[in-house]
C-alpha positions, 0 to 999 in steps of 0.5 A: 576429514578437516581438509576436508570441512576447511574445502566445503566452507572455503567453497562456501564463503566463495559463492556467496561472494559471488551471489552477493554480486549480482544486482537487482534491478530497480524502477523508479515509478509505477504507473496505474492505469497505463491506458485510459480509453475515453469512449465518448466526449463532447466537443468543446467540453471537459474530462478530468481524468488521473494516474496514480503515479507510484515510487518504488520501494527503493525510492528515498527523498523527494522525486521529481516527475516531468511529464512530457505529452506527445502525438499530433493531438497532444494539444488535446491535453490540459496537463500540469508539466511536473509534479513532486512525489514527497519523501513519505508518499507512496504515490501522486494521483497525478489529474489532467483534462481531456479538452477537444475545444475544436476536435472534429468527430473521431478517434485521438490518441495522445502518449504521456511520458513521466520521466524521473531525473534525480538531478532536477530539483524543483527550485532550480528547476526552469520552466524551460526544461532545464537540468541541473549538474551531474550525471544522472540515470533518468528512468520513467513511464509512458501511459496511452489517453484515447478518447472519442470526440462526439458531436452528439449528447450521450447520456450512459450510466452504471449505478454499482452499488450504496453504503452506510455509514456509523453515525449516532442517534440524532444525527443524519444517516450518511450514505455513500453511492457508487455510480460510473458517469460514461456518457458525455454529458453530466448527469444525476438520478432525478430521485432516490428512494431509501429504505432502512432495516433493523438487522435484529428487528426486521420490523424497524425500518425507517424510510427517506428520499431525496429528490433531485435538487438535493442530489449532486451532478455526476461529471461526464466520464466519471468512473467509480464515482463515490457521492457522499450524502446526509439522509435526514432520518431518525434511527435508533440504535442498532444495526441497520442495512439500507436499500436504495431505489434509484429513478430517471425519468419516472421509471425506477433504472436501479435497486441496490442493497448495501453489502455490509450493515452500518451502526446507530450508537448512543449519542457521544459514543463517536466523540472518540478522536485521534490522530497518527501523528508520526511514524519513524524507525530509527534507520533507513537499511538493517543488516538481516537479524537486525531488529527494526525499532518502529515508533508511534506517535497517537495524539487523542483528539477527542473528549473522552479517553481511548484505549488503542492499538497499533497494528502494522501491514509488512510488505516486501516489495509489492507483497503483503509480508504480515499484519502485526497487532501491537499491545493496547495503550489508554490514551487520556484526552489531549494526551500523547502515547508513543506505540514500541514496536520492535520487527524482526525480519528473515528475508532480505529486501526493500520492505515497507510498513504501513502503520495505524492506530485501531480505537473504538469503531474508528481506525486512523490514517496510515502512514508508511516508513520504508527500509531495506534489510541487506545480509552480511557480505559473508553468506556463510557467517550469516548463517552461522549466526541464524538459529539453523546456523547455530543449530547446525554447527553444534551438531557439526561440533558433536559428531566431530567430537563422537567421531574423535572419541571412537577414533581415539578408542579403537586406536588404544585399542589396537595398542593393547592388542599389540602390547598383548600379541608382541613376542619377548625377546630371546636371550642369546 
């Protein structure tokens, strides 16, 4: 029976060496979107479009992005040569313009290529494209820009919806509109009509429109764009939905009502400010078991106290892992408070946290840390040190122990049997 145990755990141990030896594979960046499709643009007119640029998790440091266009029309693209994704970002949003200063009417299409070379540092980094010392892997994306050049104006528009905003009594009410620009041309409602209705009494409602002079231009091929605006009206407190009528041309095009309400607080109530100054743990790669300490910098910013609370998103990789919502600390004005938070986690991999501190109606800006958490060279040992593990080999130890205890029953037992059983000896 021990030969035998010794053979499962040598087996054991033997597999998982050879497991732990199989690598991963690893991508430096990620693009999003990887095609951008222009439907119509103006000759001798700009489009500013971007691509959000991501590291992967497994990223540390600066990167250093170059960009390279391609094709017979790439001359078409007004486009920054590099750009650095900072050691703490997750991404760039990486602009450029569409410009056919002389394009004659039709269909082009231009590659962008984003190359990453560990080697290649911004400071001795040449114009000219050149490469600092050392072997490196370079690794990158390409994304397609196609776009259609017009000699006709094109005036084409998606308004998608509006949205409120917290404010106070006696302050304007801040509204966002969501509208897609994708003619050619800029373009603005010539007015706006806004209607404000208390969720608990109906019967307040309050009214405001904005003609076009106080409504900004929206830039040709503009997709999603968000315009933000102040609606001078008095509100009382409360909760409110807003309605907004939209109208070009003398003819009302759109009518949308806000998805969520907003609130109206008592004067002072939004004087609660704070900031997320810093956020760190205290290694960049855990040993699985390890506990992750992760640290919280909040700075209160306003005039009055606030009492926070640290909540962190846990991804592994690109998936949401947990939320964990952290104990709830008073801030005093002008004050510091460091937010402890110590993570356990079961799993390896490269993880990534995004922390921020939630106070009143108001939530800070996150900010992320990444990790990786490896197991031990020895599989099976990490195993044993895991609560199953543990679990497992006390039981194991219990039935070796029940088994030995029977086994030395039953062989004192046959003993006795003999001794009984044994015939004396004859005297000659």
């Amino acid at each position: 029976m021990k030969k035998y145990l010794f053979s499962v755990i040598f087996g054991l141990i033997l597999l998982s060496g050879v497991l732990g030896t199989v690598p991963l594979p690893v991508q430096a960046i990620s693009i999003s979107p990887p095609t951008i499709e222009v439907l119509s643009i103006l000759r001798d007119t700009r489009q500013t479009k971007s691509i959000r640029v991501g590291r992967s998790p497994s990223e540390q440091g600066n990167l250093y992005v170059q960009v390279e266009k391609s094709g017979e029309y790439a001359h078409y693209l007004e486009a920054p040569i590099d750009f650095t994704i900072l050691e703490g970002q997750k991404y760039v949003d990486y602009s450029f313009d569409i410009y056919p200063v002389d394009a004659a009417t039709g269909d082009y299409e231009v590659k962008l290529t984003f190359k990453v070379n560990p080697n290649i540092q911004p400071d001795v980094q040449e114009k000219s494209g050149g490469v600092g010392a050392g072997v490196a892997i370079i690794t990158g994306a390409s994304a397609i820009v196609r776009f259609t050049v017009s000699g006709e104006e094109v005036i084409d528009y998606k308004i998608l919806g509006v949205s409120g905003a917290e404010t106070e009594v006696g302050n304007p009410a801040y509204i966002k509109l969501f509208i897609s620009n994708i003619g050619n041309v800029e373009w603005k409602p010539e007015q706006i009509d806004f209607i404000f209705t208390d969720v608990d009494d109906p019967t307040n409602i309050a009214t405001a429109s904005l003609k076009g002079e106080a409504i900004p231009f929206i830039k040709p091929g503009s997709q999603n764009n968000v315009t933000s605006l102040e609606i001078p009206v008095d509100l009382l407190e409360g909760q409110y939905m807003v309605t907004a009528k939209f109208y070009y041309k003398n003819e009302m095009i759109g009518e949308f009502v806000s998805a969520q309400s907003f609130f109206v607080y008592p004067k002072g109530t939004l004087l609660q400010s704070g900031e997320l100054v810093a956020v760190s743990i205290d290694k960049t790669s855990y040993v699985l078991g390890e506990k992750i300490r992760l640290n919280a910098i909040f700075k209160n910013l306003g005039s009055l106290p606030i009492v926070g609370v640290l909540n962190t998103d846990i991804n592994l990789g690109s998936d949401f892992i947990d939320m964990i919502r952290g104990e709830e600390l008073s801030v005093g004005v002008n004050k510091e408070a460091v937010f402890l938070e110590m993570i356990e986690l079961d799993k390896p991999g490269n993880y990534t946290l995004s922390s921020y501190v939630k106070y009143g109606n108001k939530k800070t800006d996150a900010q992320t840390v990444s990790f990786s958490v490896v197991a031990p060279e020895n599989k099976f040992l990490s195993f044993l040190n895991s609560k199953l593990g543990l679990i497992g080999l006390i039981l194991l130890i219990i039935t070796a122990a029940v088994f030995y205890k029977v086994y030395r029953a039953k062989k004192q037992s046959r003993k006795k049997k003999n001794l009984k059983f044994k015939k004396p000896p004859v005297d000659k």
